[in-house]
C-alpha positions in Angstrom: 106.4 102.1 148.1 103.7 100.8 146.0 104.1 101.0 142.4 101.8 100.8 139.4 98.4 101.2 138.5 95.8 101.7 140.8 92.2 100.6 140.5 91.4 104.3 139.0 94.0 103.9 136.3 92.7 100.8 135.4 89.1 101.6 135.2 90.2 104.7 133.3 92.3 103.0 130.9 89.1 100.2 130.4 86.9 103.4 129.9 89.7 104.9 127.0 89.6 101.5 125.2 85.9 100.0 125.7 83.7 100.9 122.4 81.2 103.4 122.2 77.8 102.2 122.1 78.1 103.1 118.4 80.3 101.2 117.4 79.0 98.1 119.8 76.1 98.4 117.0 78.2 99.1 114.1 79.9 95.3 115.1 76.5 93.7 115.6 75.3 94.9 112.0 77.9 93.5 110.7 77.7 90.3 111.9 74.2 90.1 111.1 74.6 91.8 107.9 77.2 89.2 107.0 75.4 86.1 108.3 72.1 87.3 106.3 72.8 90.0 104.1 72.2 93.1 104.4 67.9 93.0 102.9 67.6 89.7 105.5 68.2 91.9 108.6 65.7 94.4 110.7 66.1 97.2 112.7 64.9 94.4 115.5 67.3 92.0 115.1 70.2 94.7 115.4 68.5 95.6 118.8 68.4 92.5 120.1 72.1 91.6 119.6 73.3 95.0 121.4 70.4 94.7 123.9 68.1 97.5 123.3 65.3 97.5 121.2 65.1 98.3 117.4 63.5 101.6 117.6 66.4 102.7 120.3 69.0 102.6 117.7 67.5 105.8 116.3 69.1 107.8 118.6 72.3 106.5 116.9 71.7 106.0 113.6 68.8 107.9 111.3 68.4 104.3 109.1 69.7 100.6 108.9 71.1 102.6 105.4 73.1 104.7 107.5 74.4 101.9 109.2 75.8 100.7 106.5 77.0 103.7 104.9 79.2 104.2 107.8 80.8 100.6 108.1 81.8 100.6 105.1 83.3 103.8 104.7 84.8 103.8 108.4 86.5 100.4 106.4 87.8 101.8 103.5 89.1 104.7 106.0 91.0 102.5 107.8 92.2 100.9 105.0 93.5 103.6 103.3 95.2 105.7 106.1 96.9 102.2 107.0 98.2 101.2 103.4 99.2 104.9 102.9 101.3 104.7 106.3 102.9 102.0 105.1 103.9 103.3 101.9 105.4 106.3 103.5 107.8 104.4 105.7 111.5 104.0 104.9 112.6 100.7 103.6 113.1 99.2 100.1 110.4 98.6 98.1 110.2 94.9 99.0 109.7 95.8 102.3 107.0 98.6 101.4 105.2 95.6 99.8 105.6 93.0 102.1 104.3 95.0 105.5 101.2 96.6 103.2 100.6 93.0 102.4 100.6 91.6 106.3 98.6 94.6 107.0 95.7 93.9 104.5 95.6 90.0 105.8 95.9 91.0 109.3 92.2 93.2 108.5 91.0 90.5 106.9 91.9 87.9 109.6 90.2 90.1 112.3 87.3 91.6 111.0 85.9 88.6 108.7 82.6 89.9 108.8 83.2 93.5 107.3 85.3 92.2 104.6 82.1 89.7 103.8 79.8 93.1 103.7 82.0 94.8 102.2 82.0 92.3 99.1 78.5 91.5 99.5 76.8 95.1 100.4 78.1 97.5 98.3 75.6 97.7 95.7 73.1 98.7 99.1 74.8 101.4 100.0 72.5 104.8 98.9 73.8 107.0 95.9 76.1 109.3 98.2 77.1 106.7 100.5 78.6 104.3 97.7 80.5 107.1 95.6 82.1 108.5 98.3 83.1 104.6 99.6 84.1 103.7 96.0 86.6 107.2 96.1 87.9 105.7 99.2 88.8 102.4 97.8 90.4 104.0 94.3 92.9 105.6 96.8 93.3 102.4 98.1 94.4 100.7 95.1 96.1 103.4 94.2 98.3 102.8 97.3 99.1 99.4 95.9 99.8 100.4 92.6 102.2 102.8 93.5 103.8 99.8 96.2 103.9 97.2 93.4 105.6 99.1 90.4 108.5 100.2 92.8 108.8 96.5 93.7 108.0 94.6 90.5 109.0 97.2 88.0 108.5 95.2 85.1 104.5 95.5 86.1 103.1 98.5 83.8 100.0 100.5 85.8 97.4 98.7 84.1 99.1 95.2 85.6 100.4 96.3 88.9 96.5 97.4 88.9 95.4 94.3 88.4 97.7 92.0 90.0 96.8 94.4 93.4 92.7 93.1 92.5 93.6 89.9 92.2 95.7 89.6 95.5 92.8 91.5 97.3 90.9 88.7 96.0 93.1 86.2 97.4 93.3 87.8 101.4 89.7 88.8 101.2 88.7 84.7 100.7 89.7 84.3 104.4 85.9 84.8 105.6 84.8 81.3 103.3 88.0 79.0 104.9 89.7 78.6 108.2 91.4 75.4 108.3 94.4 76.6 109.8 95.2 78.7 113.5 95.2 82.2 112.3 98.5 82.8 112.8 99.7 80.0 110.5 96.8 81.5 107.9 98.3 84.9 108.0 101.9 83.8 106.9 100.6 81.3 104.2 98.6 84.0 103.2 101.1 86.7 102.7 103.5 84.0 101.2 100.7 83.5 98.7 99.9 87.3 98.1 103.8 87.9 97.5 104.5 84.6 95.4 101.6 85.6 93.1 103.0 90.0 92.6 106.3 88.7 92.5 105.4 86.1 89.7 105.5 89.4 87.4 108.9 89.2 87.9 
């Protein structure tokens, strides 16, 4: 008897997995948004990377505004549902810290481009867009805050606060240098990002 996947199975599991056209856009624009900022790129140019023409991305998106409106908030998003995971798990606090720490470089590492419009294209975003992004982010911290104090309790609020900045300033540089394999990046990295909240100590 032949086990396994057929041909159907597979097809179906390439069909769960492939992206949606929207998001196929979303990527381009954020390629483009990163290689040019987000003023140096038209409606045309997004077209042309995803195939269509520029006028055709109005059936997806009502504005290159809304485009970025939801990058970055589908970014903070995924940011902050994956930090607050990992505080919730059980472990000691240096554990808590260490896995939210290989899960922010691990974004950064893969998505280079969002983290660059992210620090480049806020002040773009329209009114609505950028408080509800900037809410998103606060949480975000927030997370950290709360996974730094348990693990370098000498840090009051206010530090862990800013120690958590300045290590997102730290994994977020990975866009401007790539000397090393990514994989021997990450762990510097996250050696880096624990020396420097553990210096506190």
């Amino acid at each position: 008897m032949i086990t396994g996947s057929t041909p159907r199975d597979d097809n179906d599991a390439r069909a769960r997995v492939k992206p949606s056209r929207r998001d196929q856009i979303l990527a381009a624009a954020a390629e483009l948004f990163a290689q040019h900022g987000f003023r140096g790129v038209g409606i045309d140019d997004i077209g042309a990377a995803v195939g269509i023409t520029g006028p055709a991305l109005y059936r997806h998106f009502r504005s290159k505004d809304a485009m970025l409106g939801e990058m970055l908030t589908k970014i903070s998003e995924y940011l902050l549902a994956g930090g607050t995971a990992r505080l919730e798990r059980d472990g000691d606090p240096d554990e808590i810290l260490a896995g939210l720490v290989r899960f922010h470089v691990d974004f950064a590492l893969k998505q280079p481009a969002l983290i660059t419009v992210q620090e480049r294209s806020l002040a773009s975003l329209a009114d609505d867009d950028r408080r509800t992004v900037r809410g998103i982010q606060r949480r975000y911290v927030e997370v950290w805050v709360s996974a730094v104090r348990a693990a370098v309790p000498r840090l009051d609020e206010a530090g862990a606060r800013s120690a958590a900045h300045a290590v997102f300033g730290l994994m977020n540089s990975t866009p401007y240098h790539r000397h090393l394999p990514d994989d021997e990046l990450a762990e510097l990295l996250i050696r880096l990002a624990l020396g420097a909240l553990y210096a506190a100590k």
